[in-house]
C-alpha positions in Angstrom: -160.7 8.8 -103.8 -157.7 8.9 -101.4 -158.1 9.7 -97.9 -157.4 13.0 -96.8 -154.0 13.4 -95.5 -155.2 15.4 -92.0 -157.3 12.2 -91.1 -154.3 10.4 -89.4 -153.8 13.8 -88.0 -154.7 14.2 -84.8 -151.7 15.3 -83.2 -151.3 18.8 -80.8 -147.9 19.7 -79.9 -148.6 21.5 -76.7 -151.2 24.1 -74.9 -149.7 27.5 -74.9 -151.3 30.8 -74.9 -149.4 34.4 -73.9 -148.6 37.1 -71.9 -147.7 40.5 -73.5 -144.0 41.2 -74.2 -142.1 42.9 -76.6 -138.6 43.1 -78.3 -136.6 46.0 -78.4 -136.5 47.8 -81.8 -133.7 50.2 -80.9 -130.0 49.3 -80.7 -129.1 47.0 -77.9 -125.6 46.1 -76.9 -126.4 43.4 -74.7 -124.5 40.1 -74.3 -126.7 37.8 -75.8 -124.9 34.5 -75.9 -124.2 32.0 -78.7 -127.1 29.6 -78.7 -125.6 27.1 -80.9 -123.4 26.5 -77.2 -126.3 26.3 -75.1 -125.8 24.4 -71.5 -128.4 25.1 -69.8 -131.7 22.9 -68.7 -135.3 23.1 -70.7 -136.1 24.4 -67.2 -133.7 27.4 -67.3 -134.5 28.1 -70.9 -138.4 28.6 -69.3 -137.1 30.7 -66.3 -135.2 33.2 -69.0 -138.3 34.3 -69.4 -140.2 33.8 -66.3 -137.5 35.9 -64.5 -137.9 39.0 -66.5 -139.7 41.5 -65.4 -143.2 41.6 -66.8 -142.3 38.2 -68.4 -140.7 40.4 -71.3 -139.0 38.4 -73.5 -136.7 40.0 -76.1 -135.0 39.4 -78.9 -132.5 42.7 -79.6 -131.5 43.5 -82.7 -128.2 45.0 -83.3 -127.3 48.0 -85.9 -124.1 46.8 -86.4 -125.5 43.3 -88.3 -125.4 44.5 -91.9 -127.7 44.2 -94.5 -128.0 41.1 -96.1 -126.9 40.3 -99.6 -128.4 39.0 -102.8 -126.0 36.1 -102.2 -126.4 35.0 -98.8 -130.3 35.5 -99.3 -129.9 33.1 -102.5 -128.1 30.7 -100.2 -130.5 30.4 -97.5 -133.0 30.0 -100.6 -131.2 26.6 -101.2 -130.7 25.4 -98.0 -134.4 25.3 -97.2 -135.5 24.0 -100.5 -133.4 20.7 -98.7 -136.6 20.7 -96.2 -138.8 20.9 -98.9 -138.5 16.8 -99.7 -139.7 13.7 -97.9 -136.9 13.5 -95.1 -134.6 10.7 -95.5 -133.3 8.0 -92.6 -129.8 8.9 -91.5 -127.6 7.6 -88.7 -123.7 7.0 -87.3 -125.4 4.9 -84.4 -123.9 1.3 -84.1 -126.3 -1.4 -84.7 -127.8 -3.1 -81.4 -129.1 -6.7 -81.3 -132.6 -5.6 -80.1 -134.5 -8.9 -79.3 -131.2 -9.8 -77.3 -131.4 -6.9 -75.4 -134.3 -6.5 -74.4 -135.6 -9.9 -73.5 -135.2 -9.4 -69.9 -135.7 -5.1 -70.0 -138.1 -3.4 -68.2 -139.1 0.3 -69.7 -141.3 3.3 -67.8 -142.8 6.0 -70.4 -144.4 8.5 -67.8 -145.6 11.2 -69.9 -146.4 14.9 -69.3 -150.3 15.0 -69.7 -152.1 11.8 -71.2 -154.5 13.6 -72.4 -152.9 16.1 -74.7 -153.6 14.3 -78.4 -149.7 15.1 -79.4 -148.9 13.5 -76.4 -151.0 10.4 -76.6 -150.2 10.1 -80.4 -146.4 9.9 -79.9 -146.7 7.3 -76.5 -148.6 4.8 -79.3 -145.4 5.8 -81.1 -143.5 5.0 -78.6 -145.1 1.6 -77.8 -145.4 0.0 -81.3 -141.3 0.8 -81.6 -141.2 -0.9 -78.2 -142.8 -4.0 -79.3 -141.1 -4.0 -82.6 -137.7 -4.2 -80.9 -138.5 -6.8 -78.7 -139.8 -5.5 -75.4 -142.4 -8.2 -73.4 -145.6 -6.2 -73.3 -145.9 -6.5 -69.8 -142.2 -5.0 -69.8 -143.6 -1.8 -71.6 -145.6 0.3 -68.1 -147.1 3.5 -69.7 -148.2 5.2 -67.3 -151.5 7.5 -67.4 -151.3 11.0 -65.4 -152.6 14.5 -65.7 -149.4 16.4 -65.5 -149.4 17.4 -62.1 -147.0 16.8 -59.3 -148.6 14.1 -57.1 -149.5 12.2 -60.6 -145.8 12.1 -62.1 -144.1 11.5 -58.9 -146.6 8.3 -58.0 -145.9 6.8 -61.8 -141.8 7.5 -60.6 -142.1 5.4 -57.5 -143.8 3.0 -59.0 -141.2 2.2 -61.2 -139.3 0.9 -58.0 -142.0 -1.1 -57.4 -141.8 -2.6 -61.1 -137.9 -3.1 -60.9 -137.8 -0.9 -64.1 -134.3 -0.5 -65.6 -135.3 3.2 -67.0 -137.9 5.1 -66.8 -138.6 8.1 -70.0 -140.2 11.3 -68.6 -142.1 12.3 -72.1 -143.1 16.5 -72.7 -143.6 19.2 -70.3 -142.6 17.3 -67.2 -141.2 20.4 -64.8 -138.2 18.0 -63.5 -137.8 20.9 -60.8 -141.2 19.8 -58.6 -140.2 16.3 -59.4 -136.4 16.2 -58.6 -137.2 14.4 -54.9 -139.0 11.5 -56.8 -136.3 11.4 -59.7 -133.7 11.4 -57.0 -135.3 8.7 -55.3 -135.7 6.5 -58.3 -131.9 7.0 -59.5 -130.9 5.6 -55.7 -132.4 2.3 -57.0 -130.5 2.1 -60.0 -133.3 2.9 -62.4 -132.3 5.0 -65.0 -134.2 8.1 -66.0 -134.7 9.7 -69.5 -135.9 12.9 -71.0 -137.6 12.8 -74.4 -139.6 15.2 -76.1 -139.0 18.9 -74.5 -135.0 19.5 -74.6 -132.9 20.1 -77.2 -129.8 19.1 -79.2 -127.1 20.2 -76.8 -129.6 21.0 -73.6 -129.4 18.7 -70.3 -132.5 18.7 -68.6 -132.8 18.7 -65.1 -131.7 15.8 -62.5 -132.3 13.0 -65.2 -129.3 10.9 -66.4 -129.7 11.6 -70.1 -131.9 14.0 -72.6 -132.7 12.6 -75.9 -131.0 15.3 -78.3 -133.4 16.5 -80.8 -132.6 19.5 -82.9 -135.7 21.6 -81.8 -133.5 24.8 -82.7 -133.2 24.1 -86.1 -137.4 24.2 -86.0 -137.2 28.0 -85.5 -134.1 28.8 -87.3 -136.0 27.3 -90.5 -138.4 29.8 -89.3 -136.2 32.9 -89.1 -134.8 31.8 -92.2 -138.0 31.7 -94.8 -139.0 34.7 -93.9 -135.9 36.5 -94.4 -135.8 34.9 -97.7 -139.2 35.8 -98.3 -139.0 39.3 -97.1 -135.4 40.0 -98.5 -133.8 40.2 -95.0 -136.3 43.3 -93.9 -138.7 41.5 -91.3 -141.1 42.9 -88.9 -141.6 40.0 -87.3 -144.3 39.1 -84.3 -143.7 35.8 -82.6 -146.0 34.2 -80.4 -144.6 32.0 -77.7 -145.5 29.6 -74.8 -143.1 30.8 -71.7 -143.9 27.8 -69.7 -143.1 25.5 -72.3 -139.8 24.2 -72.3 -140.2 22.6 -76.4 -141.8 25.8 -77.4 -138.8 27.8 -75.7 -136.1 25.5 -77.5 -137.7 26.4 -81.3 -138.6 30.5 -80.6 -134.6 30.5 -78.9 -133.2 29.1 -82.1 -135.8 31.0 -83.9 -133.9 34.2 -81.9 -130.6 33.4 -82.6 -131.3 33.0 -86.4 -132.9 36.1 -86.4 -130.3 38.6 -84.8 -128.0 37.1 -86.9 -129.2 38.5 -90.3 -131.4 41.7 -88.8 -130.9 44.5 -87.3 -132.5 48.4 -86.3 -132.1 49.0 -90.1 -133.9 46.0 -91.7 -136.1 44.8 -89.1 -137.1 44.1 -85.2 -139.6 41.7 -83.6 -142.1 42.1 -80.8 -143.4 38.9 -79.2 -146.1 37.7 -77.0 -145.1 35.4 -74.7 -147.1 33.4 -72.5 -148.7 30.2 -70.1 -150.1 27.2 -70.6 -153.5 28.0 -68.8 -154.2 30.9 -70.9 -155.1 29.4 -74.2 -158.1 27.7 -73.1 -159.1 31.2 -72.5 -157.8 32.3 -76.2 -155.1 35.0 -76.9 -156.7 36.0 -80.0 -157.3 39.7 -79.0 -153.4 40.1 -77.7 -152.3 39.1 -80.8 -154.6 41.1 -83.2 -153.5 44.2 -80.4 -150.4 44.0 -81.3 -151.1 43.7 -85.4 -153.8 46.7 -84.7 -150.6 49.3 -82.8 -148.5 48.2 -85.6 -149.5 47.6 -89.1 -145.8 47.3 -90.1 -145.7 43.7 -88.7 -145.3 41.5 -92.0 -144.6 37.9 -90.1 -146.6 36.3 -87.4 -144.5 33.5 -86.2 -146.3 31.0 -84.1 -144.5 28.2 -81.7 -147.2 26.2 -80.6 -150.0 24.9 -83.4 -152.1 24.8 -80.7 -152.1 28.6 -81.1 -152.3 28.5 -85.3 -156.2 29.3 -85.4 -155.6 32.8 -83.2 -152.8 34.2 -84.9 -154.7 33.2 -88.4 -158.3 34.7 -86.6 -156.3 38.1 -85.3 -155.3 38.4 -88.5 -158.5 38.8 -90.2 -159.8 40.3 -87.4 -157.3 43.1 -87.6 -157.1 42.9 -91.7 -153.2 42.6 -91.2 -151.4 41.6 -94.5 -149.1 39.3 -92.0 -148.3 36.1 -93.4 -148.6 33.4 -90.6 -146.2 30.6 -90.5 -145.7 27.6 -87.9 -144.0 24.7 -86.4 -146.1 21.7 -84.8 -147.6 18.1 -86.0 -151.5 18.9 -85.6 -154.4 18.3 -87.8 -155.7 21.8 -87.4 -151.8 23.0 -88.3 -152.0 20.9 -91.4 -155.4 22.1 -92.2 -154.1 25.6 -92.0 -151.2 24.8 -94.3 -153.6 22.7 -96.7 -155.7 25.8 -97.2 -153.3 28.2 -97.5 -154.2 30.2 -93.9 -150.9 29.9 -92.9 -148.1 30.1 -95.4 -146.1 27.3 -94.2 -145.6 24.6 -91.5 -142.5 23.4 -90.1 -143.7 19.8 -89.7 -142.1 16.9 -87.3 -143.5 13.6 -87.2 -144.7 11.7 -83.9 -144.1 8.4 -85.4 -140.5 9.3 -85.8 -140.2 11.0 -82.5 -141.7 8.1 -80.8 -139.4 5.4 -82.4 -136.5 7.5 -82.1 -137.5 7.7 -78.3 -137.1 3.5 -77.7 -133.7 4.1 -79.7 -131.9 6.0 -77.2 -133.6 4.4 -74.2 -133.0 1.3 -75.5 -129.0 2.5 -75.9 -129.1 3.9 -72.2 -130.5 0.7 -71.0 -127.6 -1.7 -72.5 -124.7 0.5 -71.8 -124.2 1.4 -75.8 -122.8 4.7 -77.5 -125.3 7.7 -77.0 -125.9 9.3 -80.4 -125.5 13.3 -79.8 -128.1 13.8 -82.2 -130.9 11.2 -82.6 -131.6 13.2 -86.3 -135.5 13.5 -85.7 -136.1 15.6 -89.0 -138.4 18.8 -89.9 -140.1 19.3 -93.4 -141.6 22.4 -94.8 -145.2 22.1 -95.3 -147.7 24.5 -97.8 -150.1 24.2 -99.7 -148.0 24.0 -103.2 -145.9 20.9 -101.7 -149.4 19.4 -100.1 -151.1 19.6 -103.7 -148.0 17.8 -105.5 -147.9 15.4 -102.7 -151.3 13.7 -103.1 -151.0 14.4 -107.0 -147.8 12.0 -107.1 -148.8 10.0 -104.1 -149.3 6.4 -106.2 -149.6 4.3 -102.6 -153.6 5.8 -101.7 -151.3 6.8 -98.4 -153.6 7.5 -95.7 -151.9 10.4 -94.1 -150.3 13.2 -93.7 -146.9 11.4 -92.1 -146.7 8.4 -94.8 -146.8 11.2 -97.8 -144.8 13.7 -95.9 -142.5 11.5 -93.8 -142.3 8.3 -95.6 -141.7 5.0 -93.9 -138.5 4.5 -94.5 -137.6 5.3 -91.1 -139.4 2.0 -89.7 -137.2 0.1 -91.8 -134.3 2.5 -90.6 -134.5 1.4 -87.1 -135.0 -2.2 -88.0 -131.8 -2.3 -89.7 -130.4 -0.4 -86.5 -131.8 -2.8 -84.3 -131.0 -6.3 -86.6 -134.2 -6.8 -87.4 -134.2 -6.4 -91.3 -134.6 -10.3 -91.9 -137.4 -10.5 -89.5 
């Protein structure tokens, strides 16, 4: 009997947990942007909301957006059936003579809380793809902190002290209470890299480069199924982390998506937005508040997985007829999705985002073309596409990433960095 797929599962994107906010259901004229053209940092993406009072964050609606029709529904129908399949590798990078390279390199990975299993999962990531491309174990210092100031900013001097050629801050890292140490570690020529927060087309702060990962197009496949779903008329309740900068990046492309196709006629959203810290306390009650004042809400969209088993608990606790549906990489998320709690996942792989990491450093650290999107893919996950998955699965896979991601992209980067005869 094959393995079952959550086994290898032990990923958990990030803690998050919320504060109450709401969107505005009547008309708003406001200037809200184009975030396809976002410039600024993961850490201004945070503040948007931070800065608020309350810590309201709001996505307005607009009356003017017109209804949707039976044609562009049909459309978006087809474009995320394309995330329904097993992602294929794809890349306009120029090959780089790995070994070659990195014979002599000498590569930091500081991450943002060793402890988090998302975070630990994707650093193994990160070091098998450094090894397979060459690096000199002892070339490869990953460091071990607990996400706090004094603990990031010792594993940054240190990386003088190690002559490293770049350093990749991974997660969560606020660059803001770090930006001395960062500064001090660019003076010595050291590189420093962003991986794992940003993305596609957002500069985090005071490093030299941001991996570009298209963490948008996570909540815009959001916005998207359950417009389809719901016919364009959503009452939608998304639950945020404020203080996250990767959960910020998905819920603002979620937002943009969203006022695109809706407006005071069709639909509105109200979301909960909140900290880090609170989760461990559970949010539970704030969400099933908000199902209990109104019973009109027909989505739950949740940012974080880490946050999947409240929204699913308020649910029942509230006996809402919301339909949950996530983005994140857990075990407990692909549990939910498996059982049919929530209705779908937006799934990313670590293994991916962990070679795809020792890509672009490696490309900072020889001077080489930086990609502007390193095409880390998404897949939609439920409980149909789980079923037919381990029915046609012929390999005994043991789990979720080999049936749902394939390993193609191994061989991928090998071919990227000359390895294929190896």
């Amino acid at each position: 009997m094959k393995r079952f797929i959550s086994a290898a599962l032990a990923a958990g994107m990030i803690a998050s947990s919320l504060l109450l906010a709401a969107c505005n259901k009547e008309t708003q004229n406001e200037n809200t942007g184009d975030q396809s053209q976002i410039t600024s940092t993961a850490s201004q993406i945070s503040n948007q909301f931070e800065n608020q009072e309350e810590s309201i964050a709001e996505i307005s609606v607009n009356d003017a957006v017109p209804e949707m029709t039976s044609s562009q529904i049909s459309q978006m129908s087809k474009e995320l059936d394309s995330y329904k399949k097993v992602p294929e590798f794809a890349t306009s990078e120029e090959t780089v003579d790995a070994h070659s390279l990195t014979e002599k390199l000498k590569l930091m990975v500081i991450p943002d809380n060793s402890d988090k299993t998302y975070t630990d999962l994707v650093i193994g990531q990160v070091k098998n793809a450094a090894s397979m491309a060459g690096f000199k174990e002892d070339n490869v210092d990953i460091k071990t902190t607990d996400g706090t100031v004094s603990a990031v900013s010792d594993a940054l001097n240190s990386a003088i002290e190690k002559k490293s050629d770049a350093v990749v801050m991974f997660g969560d890292i606020d660059k803001d209470n770090v930006s001395t140490a960062i500064e001090t570690v660019q003076a010595n020529g050291i590189e420093v890299i962003s991986s794992g927060c940003a993305g596609k087309g957002i500069d985090d702060h005071f490093v030299d480069n941001t991996m570009p990962v298209d963490y948008q197009l996570a909540g815009k496949i959001m916005a998207d199924w359950t417009l389809v779903k719901k016919n364009g008329k959503v009452n939608a309740l998304a639950v945020n982390q404020s203080d996250s900068a990767l959960s910020n990046t998905i819920y603002s492309g979620f937002a943009e998506e969203f006022k695109k196709y809706v407006s005071t006629a069709t639909g509105y959203c109200t979301t909960v937005n909140g900290t880090a810290v609170e989760v461990g306390n559970g949010f539970s009650a704030k969400i099933k508040d908000e199902l209990t004042k109104d019973p009109n809400i027909n989505y739950i969209i949740v940012f974080d997985d880490a946050m999947i088993s409240d929204a699913v608990s308020a649910v029942s606790q509230a006996n809402s007829k919301a339909k949950v549906i996530a983005t994140g990489g857990s075990k407990e998320a692909f549990d939910m999705a498996q059982s049919g709690n929530i209705e779908m996942l937006v799934a990313h792989s670590y293994e991916w985002i962990g070679y795809a990491t020792i890509d672009y450093a490696l490309r900072v650290m020889t001077g080489s073309k930086l990609p502007t999107d390193q095409n880390v893919p998404f897949r939609i996950v439920d409980a149909d596409i789980i079923k037919k998955a381990l029915a046609e699965d012929t390999d005994d896979a043991d789990g979720f990433y080999q049936i749902c991601f394939g390993a193609a992209f191994v061989d991928g980067y090998k071919q990227l960095w000359g390895l294929e005869y190896e």
